[in-house]
N, C-alpha and C positions, 0 to 999 in steps of 0.2 A: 808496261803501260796498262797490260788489259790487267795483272794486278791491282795494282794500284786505282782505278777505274772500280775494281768491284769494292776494294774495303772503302770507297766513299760512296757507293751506294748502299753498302752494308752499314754506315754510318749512319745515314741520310733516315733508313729501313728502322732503326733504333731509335730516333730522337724522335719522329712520327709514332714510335708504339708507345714511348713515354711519356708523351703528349696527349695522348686517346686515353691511358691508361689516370695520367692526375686531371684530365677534364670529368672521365667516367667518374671516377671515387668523389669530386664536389657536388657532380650532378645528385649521388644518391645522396649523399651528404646534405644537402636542399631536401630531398623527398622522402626520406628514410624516418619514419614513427620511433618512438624512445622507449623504453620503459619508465620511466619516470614521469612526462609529460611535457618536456621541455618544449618551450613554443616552436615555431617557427616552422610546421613542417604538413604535408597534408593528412597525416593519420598522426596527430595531434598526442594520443594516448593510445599506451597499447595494453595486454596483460587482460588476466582474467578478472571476474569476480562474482561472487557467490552470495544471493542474497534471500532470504528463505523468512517464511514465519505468515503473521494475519493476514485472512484472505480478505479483510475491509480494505488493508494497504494493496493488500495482494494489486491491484488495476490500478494505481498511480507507479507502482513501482516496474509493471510490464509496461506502460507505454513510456513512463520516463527513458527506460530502459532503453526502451526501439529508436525513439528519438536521441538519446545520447552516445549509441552506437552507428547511429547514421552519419553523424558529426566526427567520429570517432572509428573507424571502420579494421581499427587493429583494436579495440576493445572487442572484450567476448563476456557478455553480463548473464547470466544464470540465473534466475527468479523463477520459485518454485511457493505454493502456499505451506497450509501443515498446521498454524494457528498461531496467535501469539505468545505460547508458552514452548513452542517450539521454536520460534525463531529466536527467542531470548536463550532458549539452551543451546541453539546451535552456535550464535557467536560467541554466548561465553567460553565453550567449551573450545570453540576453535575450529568448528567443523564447518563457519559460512564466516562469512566477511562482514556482511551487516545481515542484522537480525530486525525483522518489522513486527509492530506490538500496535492495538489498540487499548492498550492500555497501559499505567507506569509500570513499574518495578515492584513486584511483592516481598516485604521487609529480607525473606527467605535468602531470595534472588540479590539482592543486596548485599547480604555476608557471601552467600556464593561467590558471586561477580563481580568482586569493588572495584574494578576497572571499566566495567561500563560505563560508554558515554552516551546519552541519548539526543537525537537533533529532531527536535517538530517538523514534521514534514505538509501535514494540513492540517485542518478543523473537520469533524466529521458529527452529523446528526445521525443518533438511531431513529431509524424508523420505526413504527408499530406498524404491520401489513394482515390487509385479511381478504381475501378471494374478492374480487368485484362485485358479483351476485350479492356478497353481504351487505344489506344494506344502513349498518352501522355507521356513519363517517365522521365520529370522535371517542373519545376515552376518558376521564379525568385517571389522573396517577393514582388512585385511589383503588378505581374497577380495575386498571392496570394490574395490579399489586393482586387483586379478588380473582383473574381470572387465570393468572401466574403460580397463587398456593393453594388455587382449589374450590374457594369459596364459591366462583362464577362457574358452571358447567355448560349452562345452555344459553343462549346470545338473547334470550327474551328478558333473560334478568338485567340486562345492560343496556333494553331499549332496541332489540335486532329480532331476528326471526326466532321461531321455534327450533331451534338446530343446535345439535349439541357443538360444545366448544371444542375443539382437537390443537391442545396448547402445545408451538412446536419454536423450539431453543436451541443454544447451541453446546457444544460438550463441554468439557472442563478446560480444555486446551484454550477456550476461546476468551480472545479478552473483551470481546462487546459482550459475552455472558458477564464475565466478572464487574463487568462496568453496568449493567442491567439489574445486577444480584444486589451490586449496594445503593445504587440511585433511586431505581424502580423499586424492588422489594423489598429496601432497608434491610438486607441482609437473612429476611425470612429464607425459608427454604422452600424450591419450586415444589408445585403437584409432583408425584411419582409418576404420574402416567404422560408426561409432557416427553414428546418424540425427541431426540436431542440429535441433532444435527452437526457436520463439521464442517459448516463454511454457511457463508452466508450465501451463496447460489444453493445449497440442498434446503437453506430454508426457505430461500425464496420458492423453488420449484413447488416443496409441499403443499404450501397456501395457493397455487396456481389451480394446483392437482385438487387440492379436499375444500370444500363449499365452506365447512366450518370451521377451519383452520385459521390462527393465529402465531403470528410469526414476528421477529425483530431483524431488524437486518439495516448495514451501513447507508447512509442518502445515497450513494452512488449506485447502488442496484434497486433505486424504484425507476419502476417503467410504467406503459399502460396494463403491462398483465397483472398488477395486482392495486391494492389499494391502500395508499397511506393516510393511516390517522391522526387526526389533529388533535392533540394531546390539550387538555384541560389541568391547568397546575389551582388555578381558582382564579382567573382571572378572565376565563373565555377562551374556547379552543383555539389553538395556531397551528397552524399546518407545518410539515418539516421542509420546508425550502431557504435555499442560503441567503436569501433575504430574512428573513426570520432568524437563522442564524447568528448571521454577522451583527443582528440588531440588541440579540441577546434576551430575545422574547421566546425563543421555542426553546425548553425549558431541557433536552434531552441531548447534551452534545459534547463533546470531550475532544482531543488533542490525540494525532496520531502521529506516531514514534518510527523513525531508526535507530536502533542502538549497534556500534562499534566498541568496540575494544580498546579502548586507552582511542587517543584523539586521530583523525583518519588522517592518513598520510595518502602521495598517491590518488590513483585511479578513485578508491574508496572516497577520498576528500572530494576528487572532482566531480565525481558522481552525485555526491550530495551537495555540492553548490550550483548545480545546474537544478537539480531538483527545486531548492530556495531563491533562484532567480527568476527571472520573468518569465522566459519559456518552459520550465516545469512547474512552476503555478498556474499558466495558463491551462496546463494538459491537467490539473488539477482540477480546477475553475469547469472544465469538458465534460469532465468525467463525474459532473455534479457533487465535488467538495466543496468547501467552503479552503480558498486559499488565506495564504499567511498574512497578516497585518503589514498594507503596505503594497498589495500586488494585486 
């Protein structure tokens, strides 16, 4: 009896742990994240990814980032600056996942790269900035052009103070220069003494710091500490705001890029349609871009 008594509660002991044990595995089965992104689960997507390059995109790409990781909490997203000729060499080459550019593709980069694919991520105006104290507040493209190869030295020639000009740009990496070099200068070549900068925060900073300083930099880093000009094409100044923008009156504005490698799969894909839907356009829209047509 007392055998017989224990192998049925030893039975009894068994079908209870295999019952604990297939309810456990559905529960995680319900709450367990994928690598692929399969619906249905509370960390929706998982896996890394690696995204590097223009520091214009650079601040759409960290708060997209924060926000699509918060939604997503087994993603782990990596956004670093460095320029847009850097981020274009990093995806080609393989060393980032998406690569951010304010500018296209240079013919070069093209036979390099033929697998790059580029997605419009916003609209973005350069700004022209100069210290507040200056009391300059427009340009025509023209001075623009005079005080970029030399011709303008001192702000009295352009309608401003006595005060020499301290013309300050960004390096060769940068694609708001390469975008500046053929819009603004028609391809002239800048003053030799023009500071050259590598991000649009070190140009912002200088114009902050030097009284006569002159700078270009993305709409999303004008604040009160410096002063944007209304740019004169021949029609009457327009100020750079995304109203002006979207309307297609402020005459100084371009398309800014992620490029991938061959078409994004994954994490990378879902990263970038969150960016192009309503809630990363908005964080767009914030951060003073001008978002995509339609949002």
């Amino acid at each position: 009896m007392i055998g017989q008594s224990s192998v049925r509660r030893g039975g009894a002991l068994l079908v209870t742990l295999v019952i604990i044990l297939v309810a456990a595995t559905l529960f995680a089965g319900c709450t367990t994240g994928t690598e692929n992104g399969t619906p249905g689960s509370l960390d929706r997507l998982s896996g890394a990814l690696s995204i590097t390059g223009s520091t214009t995109v650079l601040p759409i790409a960290q708060l997209t980032a924060e926000a699509f990781m918060a939604e997503n909490s087994g993603a782990d997203l990596q956004v670093s600056g460095g320029g847009s000729s850097v981020g274009i060499q990093a995806v080609g080459d393989g060393t980032a996942d998406i690569g951010m550019a304010s500018r296209d593709l240079k013919d070069t980069e093209k036979g390099k790269y033929p697998d790059l694919v580029k997605h419009v991520v916003a609209i973005d105006g350069i700004a022209v900035i100069v210290n507040p104290a200056n009391t300059v507040d427009s340009l025509t493209l023209d001075q623009m052009r005079g005080i970029y190869n030399g011709t303008y030295t001192n702000w009295n020639e352009v309608g401003g103070p006595d005060l020499e000009v301290v013309v300050t740009g960004r390096d060769s990496a940068s694609g708001t220069r390469e975008f500046f070099h053929e819009i603004i200068m028609k391809k002239e070549d800048f003053v030799n003494t023009q500071l050259e900068k590598n991000s649009n925060g070190a140009v912002k900073q200088t114009v902050v710091q030097t009284p006569g300083a002159i700078g270009y930099v993305g709409l999303g880093y004008i604040d009160e500490s410096v002063k944007a000009l209304s740019v004169d094409a021949g029609n009457g100044p327009v100020a750079p705001t995304i109203q002006n923008i979207e309307s297609g009156t402020y005459p100084i504005a371009r398309e800014l890029y992620m490029f991938t490698r061959g078409d994004p799969t994954g994490l990378a894909a879902a990263y970038l349609s969150f960016i192009s839907g309503p809630e990363g356009q908005q964080i767009v829209r914030d951060e003073g871009f001008v978002p995509l047509s339609g949002n």
